[in-house]
Backbone as a ProteinNet text record, in pm:
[ID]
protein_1_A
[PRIMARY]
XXXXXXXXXXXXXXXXXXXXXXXXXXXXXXXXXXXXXXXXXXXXXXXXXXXXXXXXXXXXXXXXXXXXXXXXXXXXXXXXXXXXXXXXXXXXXXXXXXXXXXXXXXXXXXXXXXXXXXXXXXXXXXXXXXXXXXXXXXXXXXXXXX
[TERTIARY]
8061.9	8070.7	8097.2	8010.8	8032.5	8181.4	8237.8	8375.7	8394.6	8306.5	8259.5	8267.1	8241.3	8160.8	8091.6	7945.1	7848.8	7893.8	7891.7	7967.7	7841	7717.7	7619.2	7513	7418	7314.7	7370.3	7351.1	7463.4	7359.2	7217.8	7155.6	6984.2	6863.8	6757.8	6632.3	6603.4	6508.7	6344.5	6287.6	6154.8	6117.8	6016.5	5926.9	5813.8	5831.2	5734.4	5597.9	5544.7	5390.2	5468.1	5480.8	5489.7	5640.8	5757.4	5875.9	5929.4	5861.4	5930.1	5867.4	5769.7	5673.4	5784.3	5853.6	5904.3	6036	6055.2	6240.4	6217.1	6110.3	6110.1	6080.2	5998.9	5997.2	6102.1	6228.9	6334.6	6437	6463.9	6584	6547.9	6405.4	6347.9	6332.3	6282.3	6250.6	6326.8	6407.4	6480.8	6620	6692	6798.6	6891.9	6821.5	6914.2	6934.6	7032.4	7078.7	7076.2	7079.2	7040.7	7199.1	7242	7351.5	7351.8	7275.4	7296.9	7130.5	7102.3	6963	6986.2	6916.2	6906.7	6769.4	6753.9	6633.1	6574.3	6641.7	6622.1	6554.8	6591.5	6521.7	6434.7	6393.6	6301.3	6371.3	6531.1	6587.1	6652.2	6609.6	6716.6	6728.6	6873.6	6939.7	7023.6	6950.4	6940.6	7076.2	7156.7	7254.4	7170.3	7243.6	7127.5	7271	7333.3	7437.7	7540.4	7596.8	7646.8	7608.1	7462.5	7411.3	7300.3	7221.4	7153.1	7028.2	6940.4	6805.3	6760.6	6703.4	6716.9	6547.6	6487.1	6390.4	6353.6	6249.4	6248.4	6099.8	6028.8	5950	5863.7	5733.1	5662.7	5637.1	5612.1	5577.8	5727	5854.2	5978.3	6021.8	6124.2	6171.4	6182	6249	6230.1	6126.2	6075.3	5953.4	5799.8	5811.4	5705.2	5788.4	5891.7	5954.5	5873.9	5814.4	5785.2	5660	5598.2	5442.4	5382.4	5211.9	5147.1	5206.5	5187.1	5217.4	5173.8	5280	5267.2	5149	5064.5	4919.5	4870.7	4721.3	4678	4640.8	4671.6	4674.3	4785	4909.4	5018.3	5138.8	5241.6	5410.7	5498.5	5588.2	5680.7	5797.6	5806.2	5878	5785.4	5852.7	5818.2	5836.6	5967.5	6015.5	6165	6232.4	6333	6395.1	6524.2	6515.6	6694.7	6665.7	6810.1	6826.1	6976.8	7034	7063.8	7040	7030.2	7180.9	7279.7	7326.9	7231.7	7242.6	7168.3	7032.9	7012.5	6882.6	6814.7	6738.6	6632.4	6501.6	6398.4	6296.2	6180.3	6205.6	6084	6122.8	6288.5	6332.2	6287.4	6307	6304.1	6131.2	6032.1	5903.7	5876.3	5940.6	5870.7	5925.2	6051.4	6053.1	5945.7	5992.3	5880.7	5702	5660.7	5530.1	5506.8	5627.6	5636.2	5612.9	5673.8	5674	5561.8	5468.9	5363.6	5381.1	5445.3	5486.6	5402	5335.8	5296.5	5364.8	5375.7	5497.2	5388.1	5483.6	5421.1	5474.1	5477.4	5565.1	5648.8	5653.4	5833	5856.1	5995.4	5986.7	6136.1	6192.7	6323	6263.1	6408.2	6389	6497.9	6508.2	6687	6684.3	6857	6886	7052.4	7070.5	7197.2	7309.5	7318.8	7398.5	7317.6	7213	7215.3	7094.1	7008.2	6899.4	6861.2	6817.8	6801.8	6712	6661.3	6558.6	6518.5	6399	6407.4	6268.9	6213	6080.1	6025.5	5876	5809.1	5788.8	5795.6	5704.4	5664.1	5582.7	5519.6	5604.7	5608.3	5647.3	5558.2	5519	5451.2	5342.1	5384.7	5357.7	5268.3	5330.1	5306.4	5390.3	5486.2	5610.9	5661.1	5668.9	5729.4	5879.9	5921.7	6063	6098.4	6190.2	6225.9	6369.7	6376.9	6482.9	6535.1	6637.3	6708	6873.4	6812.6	6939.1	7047.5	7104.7	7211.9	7189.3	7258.8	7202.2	7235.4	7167.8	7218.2	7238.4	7238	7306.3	7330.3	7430.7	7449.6	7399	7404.4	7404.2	7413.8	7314.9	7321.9	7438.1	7519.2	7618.8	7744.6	7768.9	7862.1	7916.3	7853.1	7940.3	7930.2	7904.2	7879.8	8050.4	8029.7	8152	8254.3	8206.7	8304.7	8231.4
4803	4751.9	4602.4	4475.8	4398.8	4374	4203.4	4178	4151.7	4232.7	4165.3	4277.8	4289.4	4324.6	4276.9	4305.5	4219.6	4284.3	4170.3	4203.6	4222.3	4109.5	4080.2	3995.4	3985.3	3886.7	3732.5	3638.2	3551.5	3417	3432.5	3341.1	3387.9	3369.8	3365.4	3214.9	3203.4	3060.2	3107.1	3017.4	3035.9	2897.3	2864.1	2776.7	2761.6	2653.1	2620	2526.8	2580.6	2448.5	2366.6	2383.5	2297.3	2335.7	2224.3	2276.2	2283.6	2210.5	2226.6	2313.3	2358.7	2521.8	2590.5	2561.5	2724.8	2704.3	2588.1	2580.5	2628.3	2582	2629.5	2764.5	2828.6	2976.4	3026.1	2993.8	3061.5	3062.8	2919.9	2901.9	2952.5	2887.1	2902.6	3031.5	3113.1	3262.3	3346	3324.4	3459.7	3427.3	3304.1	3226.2	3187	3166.7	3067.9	2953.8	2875.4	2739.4	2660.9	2509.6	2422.1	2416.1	2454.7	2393.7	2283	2294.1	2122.2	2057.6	1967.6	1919.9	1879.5	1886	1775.8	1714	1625.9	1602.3	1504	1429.8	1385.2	1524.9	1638	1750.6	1819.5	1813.6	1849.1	2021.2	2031.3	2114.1	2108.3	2274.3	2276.5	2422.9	2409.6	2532.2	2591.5	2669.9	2765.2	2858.2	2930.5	2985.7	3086.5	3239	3368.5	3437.9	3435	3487.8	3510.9	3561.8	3544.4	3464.2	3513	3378.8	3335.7	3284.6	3166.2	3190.4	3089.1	3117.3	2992.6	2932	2819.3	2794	2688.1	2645.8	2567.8	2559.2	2420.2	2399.5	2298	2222.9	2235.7	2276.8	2232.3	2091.1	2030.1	1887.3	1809	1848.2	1812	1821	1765.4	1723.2	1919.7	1988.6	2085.8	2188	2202.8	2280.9	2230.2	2093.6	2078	2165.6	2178.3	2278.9	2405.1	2474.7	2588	2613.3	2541	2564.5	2552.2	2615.6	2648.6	2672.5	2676.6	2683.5	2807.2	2893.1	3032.8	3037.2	3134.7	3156	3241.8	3279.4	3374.6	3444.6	3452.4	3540.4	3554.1	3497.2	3473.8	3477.5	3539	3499	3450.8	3424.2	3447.7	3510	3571.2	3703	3805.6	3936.4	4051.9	4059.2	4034	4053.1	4010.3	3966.8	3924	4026.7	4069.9	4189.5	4101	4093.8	4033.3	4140	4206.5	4312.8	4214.7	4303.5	4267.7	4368.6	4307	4351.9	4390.5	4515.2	4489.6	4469.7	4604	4620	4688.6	4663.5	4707.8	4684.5	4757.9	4726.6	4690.1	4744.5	4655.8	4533.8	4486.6	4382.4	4284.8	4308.7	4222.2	4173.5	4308.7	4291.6	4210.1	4184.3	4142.5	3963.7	3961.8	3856.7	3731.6	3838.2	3757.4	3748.3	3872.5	3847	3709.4	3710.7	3566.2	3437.5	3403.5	3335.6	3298.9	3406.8	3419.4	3492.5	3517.7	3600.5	3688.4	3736.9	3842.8	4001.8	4046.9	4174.9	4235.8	4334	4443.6	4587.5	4702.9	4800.5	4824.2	4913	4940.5	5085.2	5108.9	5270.5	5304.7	5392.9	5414.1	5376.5	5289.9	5245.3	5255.3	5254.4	5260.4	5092.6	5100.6	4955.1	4987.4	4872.7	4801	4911.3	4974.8	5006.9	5163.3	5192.9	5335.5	5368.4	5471.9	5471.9	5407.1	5328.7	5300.5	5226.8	5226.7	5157.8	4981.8	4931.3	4812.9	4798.8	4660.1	4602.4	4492.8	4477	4389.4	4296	4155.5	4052	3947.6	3864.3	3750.5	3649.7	3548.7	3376	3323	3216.2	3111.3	3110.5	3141	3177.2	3258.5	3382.5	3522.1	3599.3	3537.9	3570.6	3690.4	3858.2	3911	3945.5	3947.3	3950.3	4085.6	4161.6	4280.9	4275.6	4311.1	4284.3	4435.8	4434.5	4605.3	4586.7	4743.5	4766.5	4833.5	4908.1	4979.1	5125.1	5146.5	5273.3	5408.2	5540.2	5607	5704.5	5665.6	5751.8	5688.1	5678	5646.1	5628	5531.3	5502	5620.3	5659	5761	5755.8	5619.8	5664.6	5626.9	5660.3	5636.1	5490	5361	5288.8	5199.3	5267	5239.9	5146	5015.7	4975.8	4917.5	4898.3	4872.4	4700.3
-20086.2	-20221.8	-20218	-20307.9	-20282.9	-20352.3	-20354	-20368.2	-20493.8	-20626.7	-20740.2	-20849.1	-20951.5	-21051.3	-21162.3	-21148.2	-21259.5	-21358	-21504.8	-21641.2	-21713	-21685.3	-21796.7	-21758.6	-21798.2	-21788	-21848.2	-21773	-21802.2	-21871.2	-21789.3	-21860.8	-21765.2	-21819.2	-21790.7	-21797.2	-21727.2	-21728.3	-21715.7	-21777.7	-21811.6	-21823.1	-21723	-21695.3	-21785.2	-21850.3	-22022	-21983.8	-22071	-22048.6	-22143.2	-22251.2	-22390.5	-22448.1	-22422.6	-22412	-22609.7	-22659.2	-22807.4	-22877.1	-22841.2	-22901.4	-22863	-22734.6	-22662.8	-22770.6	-22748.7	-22829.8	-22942.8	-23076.9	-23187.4	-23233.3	-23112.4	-23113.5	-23142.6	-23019	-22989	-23080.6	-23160.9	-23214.9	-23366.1	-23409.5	-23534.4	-23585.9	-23481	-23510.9	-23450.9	-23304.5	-23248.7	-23317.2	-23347.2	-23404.5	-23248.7	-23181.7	-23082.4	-23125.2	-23059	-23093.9	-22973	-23014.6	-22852.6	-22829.8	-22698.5	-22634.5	-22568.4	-22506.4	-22377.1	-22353.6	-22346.9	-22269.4	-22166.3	-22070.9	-21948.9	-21921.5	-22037.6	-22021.3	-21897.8	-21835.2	-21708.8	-21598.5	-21619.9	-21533.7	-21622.5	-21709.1	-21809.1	-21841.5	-21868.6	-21889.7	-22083.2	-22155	-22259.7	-22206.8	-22280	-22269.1	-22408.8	-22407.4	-22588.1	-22599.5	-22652.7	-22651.8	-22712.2	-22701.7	-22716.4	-22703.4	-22805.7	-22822.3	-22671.5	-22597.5	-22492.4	-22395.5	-22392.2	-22343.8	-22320	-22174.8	-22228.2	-22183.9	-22241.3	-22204	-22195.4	-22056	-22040.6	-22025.2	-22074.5	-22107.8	-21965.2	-21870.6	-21817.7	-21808.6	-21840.6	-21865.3	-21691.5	-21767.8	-21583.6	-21545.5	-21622.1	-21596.6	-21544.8	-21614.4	-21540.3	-21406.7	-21365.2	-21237.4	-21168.3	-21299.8	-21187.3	-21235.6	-21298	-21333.7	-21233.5	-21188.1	-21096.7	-20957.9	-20893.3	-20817.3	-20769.1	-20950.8	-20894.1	-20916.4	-20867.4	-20845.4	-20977.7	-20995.2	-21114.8	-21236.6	-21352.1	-21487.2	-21497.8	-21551.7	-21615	-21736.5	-21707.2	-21779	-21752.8	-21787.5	-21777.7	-21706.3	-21603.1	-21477.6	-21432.9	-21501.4	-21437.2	-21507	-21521.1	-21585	-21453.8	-21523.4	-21388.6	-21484.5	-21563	-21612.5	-21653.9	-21650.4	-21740.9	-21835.2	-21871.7	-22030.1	-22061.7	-22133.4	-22184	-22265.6	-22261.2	-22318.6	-22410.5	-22538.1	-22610.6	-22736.5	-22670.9	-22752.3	-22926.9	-22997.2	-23142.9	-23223	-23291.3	-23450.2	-23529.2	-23596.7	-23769.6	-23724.6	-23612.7	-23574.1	-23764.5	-23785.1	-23878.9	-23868.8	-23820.2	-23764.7	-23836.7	-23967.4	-24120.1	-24135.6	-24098.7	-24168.4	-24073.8	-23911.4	-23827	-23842.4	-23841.4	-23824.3	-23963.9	-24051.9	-24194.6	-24139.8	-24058.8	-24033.4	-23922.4	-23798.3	-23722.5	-23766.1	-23856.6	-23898.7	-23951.3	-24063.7	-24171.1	-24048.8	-23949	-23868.6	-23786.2	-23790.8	-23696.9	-23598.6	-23519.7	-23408.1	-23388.2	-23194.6	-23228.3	-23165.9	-23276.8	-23275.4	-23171.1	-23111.1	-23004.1	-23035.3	-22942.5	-22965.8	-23022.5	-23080.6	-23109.4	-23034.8	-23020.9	-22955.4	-22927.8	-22892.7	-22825.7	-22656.5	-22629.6	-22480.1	-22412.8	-22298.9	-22212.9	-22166.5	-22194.2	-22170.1	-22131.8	-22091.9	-22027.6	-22152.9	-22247.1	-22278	-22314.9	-22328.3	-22336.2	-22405.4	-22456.4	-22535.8	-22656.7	-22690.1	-22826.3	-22895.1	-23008	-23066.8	-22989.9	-23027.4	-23000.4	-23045.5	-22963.5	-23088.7	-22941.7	-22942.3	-22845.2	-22928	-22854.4	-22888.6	-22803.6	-22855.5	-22769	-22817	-22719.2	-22748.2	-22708.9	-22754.9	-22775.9	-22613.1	-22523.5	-22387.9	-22347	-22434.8	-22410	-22312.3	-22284.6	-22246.9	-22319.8	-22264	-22373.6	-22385.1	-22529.6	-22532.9	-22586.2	-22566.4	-22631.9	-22699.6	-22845.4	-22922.3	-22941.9	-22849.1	-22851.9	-22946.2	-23003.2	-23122.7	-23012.7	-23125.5	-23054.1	-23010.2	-22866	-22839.3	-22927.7	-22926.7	-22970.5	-22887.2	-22714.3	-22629.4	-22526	-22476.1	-22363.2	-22225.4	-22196.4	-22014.3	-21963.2	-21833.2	-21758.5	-21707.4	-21635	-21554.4	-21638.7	-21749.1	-21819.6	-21873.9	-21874.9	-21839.8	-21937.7	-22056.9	-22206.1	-22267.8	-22246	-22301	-22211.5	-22121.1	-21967.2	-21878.6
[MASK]
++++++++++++++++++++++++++++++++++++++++++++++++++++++++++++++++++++++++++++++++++++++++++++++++++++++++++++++++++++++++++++++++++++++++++++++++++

């Protein structure tokens, strides 16, 4: 057993073609907020309720780092998955439609806290993000709340 225990996803980064499409996606439509820039590294970093989702620019100091620009043959994520309050799934979909967004699935899914509703979508990227409600069953190994 390591000397630890993981609490949470503490923050996720995503390598942008076009960094203020990605920001206004995020803050405008998911309701993140900017915490810090570093724009000398072609870095923002969005707050996503606990926490963070950090933007970095390919053309920046560290987005040239990691090779090619995420496209169409290519992500360098699967999916973003940000647990939601006051899941309502007409309300959320009536929102991101208004926005443009393009909505994906909806379905019961298992997550970090247990079965429960949630909703697909695209960012600006095609990056997809999944907005999960609250479960309505628990974690296989109990650990719903811990």
């Amino acid at each position: 057993m390591p000397p630890f225990r993981l609490r949470q996803l503490d923050h996720v980064v995503l390598r942008v073609r076009d960094l203020a499409a990605m920001q206004a996606f995020y803050c405008d439509v998911l309701g993140c907020r900017v915490e810090r820039r570093q724009d000398e590294l072609g870095l923002v970093q969005l707050r996503a309720g606990a926490s963070l989702i950090d933007l970095v620019g390919v053309d920046g100091k560290l987005g040239r780092q990691g090779g090619a620009a995420p496209g169409a043959e290519g992500h360098n994520v699967d999916h973003v998955c940000l647990s939601v309050e006051g899941y309502d799934e007409a309300a959320i979909r009536a929102h991101l439609e208004a926005h443009g967004a393009c909505v994906g699935e909806t379905g019961l899914r298992y997550g970090a806290e247990g079965e429960g509703p949630s909703l697909y979508l695209y960012d600006p990227q095609g990056n997809m993000v999944e907005l999960k409600g609250p479960a309505i069953s628990p974690p296989a190994d109990g650990s719903a709340g811990t």
